[in-house]
C-alpha positions as CSV (number, residue, x, y, z in Angstrom):
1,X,-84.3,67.7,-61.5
2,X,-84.0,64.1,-60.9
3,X,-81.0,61.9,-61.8
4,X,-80.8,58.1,-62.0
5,X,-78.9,55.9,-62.0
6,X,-79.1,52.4,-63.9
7,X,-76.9,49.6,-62.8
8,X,-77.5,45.3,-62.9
9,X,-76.7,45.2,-67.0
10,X,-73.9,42.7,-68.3
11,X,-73.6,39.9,-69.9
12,X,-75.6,36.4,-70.5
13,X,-76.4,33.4,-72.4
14,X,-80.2,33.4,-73.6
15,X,-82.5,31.9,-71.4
16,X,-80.7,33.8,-68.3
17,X,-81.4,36.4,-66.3
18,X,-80.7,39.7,-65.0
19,X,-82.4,42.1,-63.0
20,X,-81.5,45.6,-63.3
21,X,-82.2,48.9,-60.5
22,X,-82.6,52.2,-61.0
23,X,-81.8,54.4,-58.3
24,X,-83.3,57.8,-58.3
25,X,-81.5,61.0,-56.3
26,X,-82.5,64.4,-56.4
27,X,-86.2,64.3,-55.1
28,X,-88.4,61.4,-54.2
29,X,-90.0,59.9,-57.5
30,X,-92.5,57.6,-55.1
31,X,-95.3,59.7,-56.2
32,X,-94.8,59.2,-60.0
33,X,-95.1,56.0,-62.4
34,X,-91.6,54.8,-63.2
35,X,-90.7,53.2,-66.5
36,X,-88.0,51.3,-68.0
37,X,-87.1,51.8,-72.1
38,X,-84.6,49.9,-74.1
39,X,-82.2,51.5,-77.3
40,X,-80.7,48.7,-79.2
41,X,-77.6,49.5,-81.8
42,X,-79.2,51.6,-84.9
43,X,-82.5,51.6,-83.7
44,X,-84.6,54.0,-81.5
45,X,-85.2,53.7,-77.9
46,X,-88.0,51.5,-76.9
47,X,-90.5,51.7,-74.1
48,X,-90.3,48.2,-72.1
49,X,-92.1,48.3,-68.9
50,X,-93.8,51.1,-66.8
51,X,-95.0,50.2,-63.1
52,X,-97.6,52.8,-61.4
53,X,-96.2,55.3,-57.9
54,X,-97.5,52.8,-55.8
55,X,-96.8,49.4,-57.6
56,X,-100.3,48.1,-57.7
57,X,-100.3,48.6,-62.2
58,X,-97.9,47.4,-64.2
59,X,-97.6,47.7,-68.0
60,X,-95.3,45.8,-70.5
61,X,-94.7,45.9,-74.3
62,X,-95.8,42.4,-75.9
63,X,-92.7,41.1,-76.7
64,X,-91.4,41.1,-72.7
65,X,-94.8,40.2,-71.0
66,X,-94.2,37.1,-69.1
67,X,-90.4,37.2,-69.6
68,X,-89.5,40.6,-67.0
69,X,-90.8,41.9,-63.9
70,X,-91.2,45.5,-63.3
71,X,-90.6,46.7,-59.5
72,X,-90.4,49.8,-57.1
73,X,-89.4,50.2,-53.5
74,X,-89.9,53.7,-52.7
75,X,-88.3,53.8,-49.3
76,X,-85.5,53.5,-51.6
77,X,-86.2,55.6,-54.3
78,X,-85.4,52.5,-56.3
79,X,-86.9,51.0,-59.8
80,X,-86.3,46.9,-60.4
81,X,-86.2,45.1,-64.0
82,X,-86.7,41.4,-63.3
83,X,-85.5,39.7,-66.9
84,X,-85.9,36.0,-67.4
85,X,-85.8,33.7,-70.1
86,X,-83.5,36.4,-72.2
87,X,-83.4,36.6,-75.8
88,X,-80.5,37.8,-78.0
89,X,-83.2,40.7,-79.4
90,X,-83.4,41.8,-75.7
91,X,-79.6,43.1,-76.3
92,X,-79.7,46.9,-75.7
93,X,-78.8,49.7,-73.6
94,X,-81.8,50.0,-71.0
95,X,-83.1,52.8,-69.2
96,X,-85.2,53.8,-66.1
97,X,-87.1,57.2,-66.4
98,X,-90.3,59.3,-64.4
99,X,-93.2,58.8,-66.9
100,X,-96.1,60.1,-67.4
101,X,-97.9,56.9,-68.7
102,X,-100.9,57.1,-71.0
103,X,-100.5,53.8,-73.0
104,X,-97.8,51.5,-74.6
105,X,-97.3,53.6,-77.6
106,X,-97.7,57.8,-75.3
107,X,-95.6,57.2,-72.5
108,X,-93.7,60.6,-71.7
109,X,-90.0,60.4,-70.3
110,X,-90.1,63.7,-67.5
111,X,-85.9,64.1,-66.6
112,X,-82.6,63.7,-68.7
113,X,-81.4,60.5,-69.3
114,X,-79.1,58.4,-67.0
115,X,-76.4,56.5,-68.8
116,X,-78.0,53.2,-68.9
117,X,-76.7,50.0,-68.3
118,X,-75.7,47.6,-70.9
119,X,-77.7,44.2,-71.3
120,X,-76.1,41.4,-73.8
121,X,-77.5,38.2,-74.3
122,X,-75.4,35.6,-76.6
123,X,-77.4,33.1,-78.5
């Protein structure tokens, strides 16, 4: 099993930025796509970005392409979130999972949930 940690959340004014990691213990995840979702107050969790084992594919959902970056260094077992030009509707609780990616709307979460990192952006 795989745990991971989120950390890089916090506070802004929109039109910021943040960049959040994910740090994965437990095993190496370098072999596996790496996602990051999103779970805003009284809504579901979101899928946001997903970035193939060895970087070279990245996916986004439409409402975040050009804004964040999706990252890996796996010599450190780490996932980045790049987020620029940050909207109030980007506030949420994100995430970093192992995925099994098969588009935007089928991508598969494979371990228990970290605890996230809070991301709040003030209009």
């Amino acid at each position: 099993q795989v745990q991971l940690v989120e950390s890089g959340g916090g506070l802004v004014q929109a039109g910021g930025s943040l960049r959040l990691s994910c740090v994965a213990s437990g095993r190496t995840v370098s072999s596996y796509a790496m996602g990051w979702f999103r779970q805003a107050p009284g809504k579901e969790r979101e899928f946001v970005a997903a970035i193939s084992w060895n970087g070279d594919t990245t996916y986004y959902t439409d409402s975040v392409k050009g804004r964040f970056t999706i990252s890996r260094d796996n010599a450190k077992n780490t996932v980045y979130l790049q987020m620029n030009s940050l909207k109030p509707e980007d506030t949420a609780v994100y995430y970093c999972n192992v995925v099994d990616y098969y588009s935007n709307y089928d991508v598969t979460p494979r371990h228990s949930w970290g605890q996230g990192t809070q991301v709040t952006v003030s209009s």
